[in-house]
C-alpha positions in Angstrom: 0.0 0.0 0.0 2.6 2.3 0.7 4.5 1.5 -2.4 1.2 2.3 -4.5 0.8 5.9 -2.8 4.5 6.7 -3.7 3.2 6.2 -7.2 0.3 8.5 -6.2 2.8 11.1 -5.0 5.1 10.8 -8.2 2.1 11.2 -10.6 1.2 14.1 -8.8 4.7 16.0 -8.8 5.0 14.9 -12.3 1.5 16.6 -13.8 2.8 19.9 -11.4 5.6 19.9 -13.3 3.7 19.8 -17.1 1.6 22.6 -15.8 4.3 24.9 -15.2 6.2 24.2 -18.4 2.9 24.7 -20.6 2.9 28.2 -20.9 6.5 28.1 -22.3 5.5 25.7 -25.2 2.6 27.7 -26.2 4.9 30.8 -26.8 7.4 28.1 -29.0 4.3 27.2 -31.1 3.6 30.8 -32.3 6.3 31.2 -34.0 5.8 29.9 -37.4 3.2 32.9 -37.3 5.8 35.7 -37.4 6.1 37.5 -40.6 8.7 35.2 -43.5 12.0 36.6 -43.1 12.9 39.6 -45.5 15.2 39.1 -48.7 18.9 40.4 -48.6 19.9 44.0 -49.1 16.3 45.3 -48.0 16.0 48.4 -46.2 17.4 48.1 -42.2 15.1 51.1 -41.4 13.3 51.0 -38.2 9.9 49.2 -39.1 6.7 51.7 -39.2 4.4 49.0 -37.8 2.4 48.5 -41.5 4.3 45.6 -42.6 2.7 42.9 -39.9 -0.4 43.6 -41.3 0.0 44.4 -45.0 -1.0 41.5 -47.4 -0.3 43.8 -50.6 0.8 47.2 -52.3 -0.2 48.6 -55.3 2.1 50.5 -57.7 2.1 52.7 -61.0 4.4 52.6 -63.2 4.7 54.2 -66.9 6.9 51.9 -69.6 6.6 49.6 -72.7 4.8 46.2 -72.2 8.4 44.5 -72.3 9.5 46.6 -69.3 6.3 45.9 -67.6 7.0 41.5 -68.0 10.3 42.1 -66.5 9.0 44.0 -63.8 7.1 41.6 -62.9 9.4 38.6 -63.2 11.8 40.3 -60.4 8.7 41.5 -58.3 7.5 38.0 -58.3 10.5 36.8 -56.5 10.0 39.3 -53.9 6.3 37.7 -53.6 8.0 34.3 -53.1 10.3 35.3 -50.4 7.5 38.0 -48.1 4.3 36.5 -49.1 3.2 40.0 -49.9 1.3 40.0 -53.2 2.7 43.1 -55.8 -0.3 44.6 -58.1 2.0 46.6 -61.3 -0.8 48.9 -63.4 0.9 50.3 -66.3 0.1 53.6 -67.3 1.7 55.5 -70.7 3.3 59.0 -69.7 1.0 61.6 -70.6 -1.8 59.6 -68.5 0.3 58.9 -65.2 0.9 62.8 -65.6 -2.5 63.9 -65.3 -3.0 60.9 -62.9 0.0 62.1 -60.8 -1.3 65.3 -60.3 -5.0 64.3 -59.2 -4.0 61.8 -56.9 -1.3 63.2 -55.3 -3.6 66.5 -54.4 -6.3 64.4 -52.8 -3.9 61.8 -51.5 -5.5 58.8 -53.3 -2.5 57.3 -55.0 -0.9 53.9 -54.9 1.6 52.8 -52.2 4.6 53.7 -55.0 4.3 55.9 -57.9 6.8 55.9 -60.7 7.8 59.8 -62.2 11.0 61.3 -64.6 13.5 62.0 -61.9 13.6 65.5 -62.4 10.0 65.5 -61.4 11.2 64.5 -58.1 12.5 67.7 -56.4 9.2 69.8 -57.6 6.4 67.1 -56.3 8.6 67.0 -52.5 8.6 70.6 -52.5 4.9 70.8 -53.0 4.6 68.0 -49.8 3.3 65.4 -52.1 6.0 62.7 -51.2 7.2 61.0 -48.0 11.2 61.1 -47.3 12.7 57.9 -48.9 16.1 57.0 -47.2 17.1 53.1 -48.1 20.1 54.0 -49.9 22.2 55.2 -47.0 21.2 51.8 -44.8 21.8 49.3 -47.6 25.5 48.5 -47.9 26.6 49.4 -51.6 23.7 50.7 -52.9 24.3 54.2 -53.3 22.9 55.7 -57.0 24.6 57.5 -59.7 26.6 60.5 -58.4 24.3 62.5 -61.2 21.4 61.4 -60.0 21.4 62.6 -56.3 20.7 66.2 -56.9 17.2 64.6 -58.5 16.1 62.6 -55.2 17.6 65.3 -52.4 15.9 67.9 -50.8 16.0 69.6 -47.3 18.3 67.0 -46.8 15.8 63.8 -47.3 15.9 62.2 -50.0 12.5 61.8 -52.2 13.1 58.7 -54.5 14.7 55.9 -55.7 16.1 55.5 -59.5 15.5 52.4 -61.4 17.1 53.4 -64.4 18.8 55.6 -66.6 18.6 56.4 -70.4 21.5 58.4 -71.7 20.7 60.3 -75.0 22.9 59.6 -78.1 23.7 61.0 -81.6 22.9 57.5 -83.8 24.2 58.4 -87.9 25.0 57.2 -91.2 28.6 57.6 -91.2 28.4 56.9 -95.0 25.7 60.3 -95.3 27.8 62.4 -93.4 31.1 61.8 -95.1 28.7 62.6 -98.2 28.2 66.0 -96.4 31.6 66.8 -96.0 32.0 65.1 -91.9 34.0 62.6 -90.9 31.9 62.4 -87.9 28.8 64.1 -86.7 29.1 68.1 -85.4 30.6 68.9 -82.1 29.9 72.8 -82.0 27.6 75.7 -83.2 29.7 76.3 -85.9 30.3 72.7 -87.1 26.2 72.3 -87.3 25.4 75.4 -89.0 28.3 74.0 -91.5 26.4 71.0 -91.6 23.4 72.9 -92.2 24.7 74.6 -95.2 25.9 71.6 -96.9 21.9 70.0 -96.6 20.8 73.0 -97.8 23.1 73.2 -100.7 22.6 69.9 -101.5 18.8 70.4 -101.4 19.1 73.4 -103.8 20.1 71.1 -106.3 17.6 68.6 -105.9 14.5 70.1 -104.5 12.2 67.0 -104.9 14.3 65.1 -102.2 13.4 64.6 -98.8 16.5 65.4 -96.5 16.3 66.1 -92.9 19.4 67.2 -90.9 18.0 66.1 -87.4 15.4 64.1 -86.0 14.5 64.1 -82.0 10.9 63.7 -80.2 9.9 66.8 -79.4 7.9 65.9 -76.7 10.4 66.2 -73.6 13.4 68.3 -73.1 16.5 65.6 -73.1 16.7 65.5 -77.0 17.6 69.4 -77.4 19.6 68.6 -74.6 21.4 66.3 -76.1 21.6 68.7 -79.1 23.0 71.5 -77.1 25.6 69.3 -75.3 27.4 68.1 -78.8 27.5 71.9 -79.3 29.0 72.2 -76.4 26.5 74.1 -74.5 24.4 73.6 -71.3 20.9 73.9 -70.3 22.1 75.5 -67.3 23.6 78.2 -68.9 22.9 80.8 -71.2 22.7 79.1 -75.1 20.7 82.1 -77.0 23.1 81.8 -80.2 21.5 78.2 -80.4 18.3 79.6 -80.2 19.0 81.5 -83.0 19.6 78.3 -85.1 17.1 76.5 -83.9 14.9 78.9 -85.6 16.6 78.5 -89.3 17.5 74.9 -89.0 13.8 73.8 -87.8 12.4 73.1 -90.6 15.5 70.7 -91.3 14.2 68.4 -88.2 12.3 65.2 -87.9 10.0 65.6 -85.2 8.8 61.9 -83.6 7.6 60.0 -80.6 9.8 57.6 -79.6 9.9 54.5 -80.7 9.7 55.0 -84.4 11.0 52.6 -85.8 11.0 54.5 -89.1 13.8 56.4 -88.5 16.1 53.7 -88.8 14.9 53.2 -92.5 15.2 57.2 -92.7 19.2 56.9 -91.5 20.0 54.0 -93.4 18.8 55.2 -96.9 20.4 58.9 -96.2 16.6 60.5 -95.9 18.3 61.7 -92.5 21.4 62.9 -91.3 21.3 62.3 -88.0 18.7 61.1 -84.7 19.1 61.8 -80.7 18.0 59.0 -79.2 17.9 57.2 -76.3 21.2 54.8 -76.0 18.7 51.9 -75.2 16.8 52.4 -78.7 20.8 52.3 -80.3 20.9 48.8 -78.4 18.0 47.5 -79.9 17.9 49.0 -83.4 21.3 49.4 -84.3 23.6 47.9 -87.0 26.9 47.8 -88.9 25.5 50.4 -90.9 25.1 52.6 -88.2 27.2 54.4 -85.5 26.4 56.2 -82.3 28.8 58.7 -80.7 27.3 60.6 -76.9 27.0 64.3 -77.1 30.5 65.9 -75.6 29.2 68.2 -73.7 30.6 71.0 -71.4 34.3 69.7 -70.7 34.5 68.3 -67.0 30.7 68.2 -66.0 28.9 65.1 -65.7 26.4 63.9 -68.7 23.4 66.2 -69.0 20.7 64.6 -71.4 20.0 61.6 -69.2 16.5 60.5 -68.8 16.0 58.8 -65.4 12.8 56.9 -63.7 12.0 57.3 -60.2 9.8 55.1 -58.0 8.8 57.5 -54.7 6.1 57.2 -52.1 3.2 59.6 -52.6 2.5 61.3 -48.9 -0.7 59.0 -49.0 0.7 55.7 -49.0 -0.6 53.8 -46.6 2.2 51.2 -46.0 5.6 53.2 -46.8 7.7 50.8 -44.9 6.9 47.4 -46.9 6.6 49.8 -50.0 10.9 50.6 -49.3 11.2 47.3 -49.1 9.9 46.5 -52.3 11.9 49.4 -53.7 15.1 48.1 -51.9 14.2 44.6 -53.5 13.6 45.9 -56.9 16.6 48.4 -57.2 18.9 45.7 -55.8 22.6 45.2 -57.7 21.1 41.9 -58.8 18.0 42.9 -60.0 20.0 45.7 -61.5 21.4 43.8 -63.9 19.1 41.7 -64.6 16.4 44.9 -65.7 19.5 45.7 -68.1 19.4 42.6 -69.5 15.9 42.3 -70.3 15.3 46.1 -71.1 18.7 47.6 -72.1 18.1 50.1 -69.4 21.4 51.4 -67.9 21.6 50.6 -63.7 21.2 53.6 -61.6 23.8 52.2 -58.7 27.3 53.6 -58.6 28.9 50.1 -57.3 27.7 48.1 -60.7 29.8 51.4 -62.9 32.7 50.6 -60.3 32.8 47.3 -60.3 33.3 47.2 -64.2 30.6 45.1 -64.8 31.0 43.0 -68.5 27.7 44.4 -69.5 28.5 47.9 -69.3 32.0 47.9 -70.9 30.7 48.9 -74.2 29.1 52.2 -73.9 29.3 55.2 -75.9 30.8 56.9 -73.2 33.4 57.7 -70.5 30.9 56.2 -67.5 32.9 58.5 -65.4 30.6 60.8 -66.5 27.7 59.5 -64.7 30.1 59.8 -61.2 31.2 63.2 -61.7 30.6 65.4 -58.5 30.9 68.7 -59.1 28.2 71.1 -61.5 25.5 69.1 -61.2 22.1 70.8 -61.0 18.6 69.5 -60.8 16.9 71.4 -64.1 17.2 74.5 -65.8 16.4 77.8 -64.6 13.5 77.7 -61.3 11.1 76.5 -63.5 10.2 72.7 -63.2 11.0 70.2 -65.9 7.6 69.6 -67.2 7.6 73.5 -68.3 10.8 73.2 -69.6 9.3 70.7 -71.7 6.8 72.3 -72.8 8.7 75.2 -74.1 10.9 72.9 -75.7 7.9 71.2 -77.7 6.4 75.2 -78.8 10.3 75.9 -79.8 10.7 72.7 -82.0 7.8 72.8 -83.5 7.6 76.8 -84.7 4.8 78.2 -81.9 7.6 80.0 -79.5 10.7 82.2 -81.1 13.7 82.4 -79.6 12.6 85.1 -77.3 9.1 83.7 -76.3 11.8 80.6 -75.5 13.6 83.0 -72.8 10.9 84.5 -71.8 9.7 80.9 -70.8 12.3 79.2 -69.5 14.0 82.3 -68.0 17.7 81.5 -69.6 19.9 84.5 -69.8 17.4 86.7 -67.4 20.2 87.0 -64.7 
């Protein structure tokens, strides 16, 4: 009997013990709740509190269907490793404008709008975007040394580049050494030369179509582009190429980009010369073709570079997983794969640095794209959609040269 209550007594001290150990496993048996582990090289920001709780963003982006596939591939990874689900609407540019300006008034936007960079400075200043700083927590991500003056303000920054499309001179070189070059123009002089010799040529044969120059006239970095292989700058004072604008006008090929025409137009000497975005070149061009970057002002960094943003609209309602998404996406690895599948140049310093195989044949000193010093945001105070816009009525014959300065404000100081 005594035996059996000493197994009464044991039983006891033993079911004591479970109950004071239980609370402990329940704790251990939560865990597989906790939010998946982040991807490398996201953000190390402190965490907002949105992310426990956010099962998906929403983004806006503006680019061709291509871009939008490979956008997707890379965010689907991200998808894989969070479990958050990524919702991409694509958008062309002149209807995200008009979006972008609605919905950033009435704070109604997605968690991550996509914008030209110089756009950036101009919608922070007006308090439609949230402070972005990723790039100074991820090890080695840092952008293009010409980019930075695009995403800083008040010492935030305001966005993140994806990309970067430098603007090129793409030529015969077979129609130019017809004309009397050996290579195309690199001042004022050289293109009024140029000019001449077209015009000449014309006289002779009036029933030809020649064009000197074609660019799209609907944004400001092909007459950039133009300027620079004078040798000029949009930050400074270029009224003498004004003036030729206005006589050499109706010389120009006016287009929307992506015309695939214009390669035709080159080939068969109809034109003398395109500005064109460098990823265009990589896609379209041939043997028959060559492709030399606008010079530019001697030691400043390249000037006709078209750059996309992604930036959080003051409205977003999850900012911290939307930076990690950005992080993600802008990532050295995903990097290079977007210039793979897009020929879109990387807008991270280290890939430039690190003489990556896939960037060794550019146009182009990349130094260029590092260069610290005389490096502005945009022309004049005016923002870069007006500068656009002036550009356009100066291209296409509505604004003279003056109506142009009076716009744009160049040579007013």
């Amino acid at each position: 009997m005594l035996k059996r209550k000493n197994y009464w007594l044991l039983f006891a001290v033993l079911l004591l013990a479970l109950t004071s150990l239980s609370p402990s496993m329940e704790l251990d048996t939560t865990e597989g709740n906790n939010p998946p582990r982040q991807p490398q090289r996201l953000s190390q920001q402190p965490d907002s509190g949105d992310k426990n709780n956010v099962s998906s963003l929403n983004i806006r982006v503006s680019m061709s269907s291509g871009e939008l596939k490979a956008l997707q591939r890379i965010s689907s990874n991200y998808t894989l490793s969070t479990g958050i689900q990524v919702l991409i609407s694509n958008v062309d540019n002149e209807e995200n404008a008009v979006m972008l300006k609605q919905e950033l008034a009435t704070m109604e936007s997605p968690d991550i709008i996509m914008t030209d960079g110089r756009n950036i400075a101009d919608l922070a200043t007006r308090g439609y975007l949230l402070p972005v700083d990723v790039y100074q927590s991820v090890p080695g991500s840092a952008p293009l040394t010409v980019l930075i003056p695009q995403m800083q303000w008040n010492g935030y920054d305001w966005g993140i580049p994806l990309d970067i499309d430098p603007y090129v001179l793409v030529y015969s070189p077979q129609r130019l050494t017809e004309l009397g070059f050996a290579e195309p123009p690199a001042s004022l002089e050289e293109w009024s030369g140029l000019l001449n010799q077209l015009r000449a040529e014309q006289e002779q044969n009036p029933d030809a179509e020649q064009y000197l120059l074609a660019m799209d006239s609907r944004n400001a970095y092909g007459f950039s582009a133009l300027l620079a292989s004078m040798g000029l700058s949009m930050e400074a004072d270029y009224t003498a190429a004004l003036d030729w604008v206005q006589i050499a006008r109706s010389y120009f090929y006016l287009s929307s980009r992506f015309n695939t025409e214009l390669w035709d137009m080159l080939q068969s000497g109809r034109l003398a010369l395109a500005v064109l975005p460098l990823s265009e070149w990589q896609m379209n061009g041939n043997a028959a073709l060559a492709v030399k970057a606008p010079a530019g002002v001697p030691g400043t960094a390249y000037e006709a570079v078209h750059s996309r943003f992604f930036a959080l609209p003051a409205g977003s309602a999850n900012p911290e997983t939307a930076v990690n998404w950005l992080a993600y996406i802008t990532s050295a690895t995903a990097q290079l794969e977007w210039l793979e599948n897009t020929n879109r140049l990387p807008a991270l310093e280290e890939l430039y640095k690190s003489a990556q195989p896939e960037l060794a044949d550019l146009p182009f000193d990349t130094d260029r794209l590092l260069a610290e010093e005389d490096i502005t945001v945009q022309p004049s105070d005016g923002s870069w959609d007006a500068v656009s816009s002036a550009v356009t009525l100066l291209l296409t014959g509505k604004l003279d040269a003056a109506g142009y300065k009076e716009a744009t404000g160049i040579g007013s100081e």
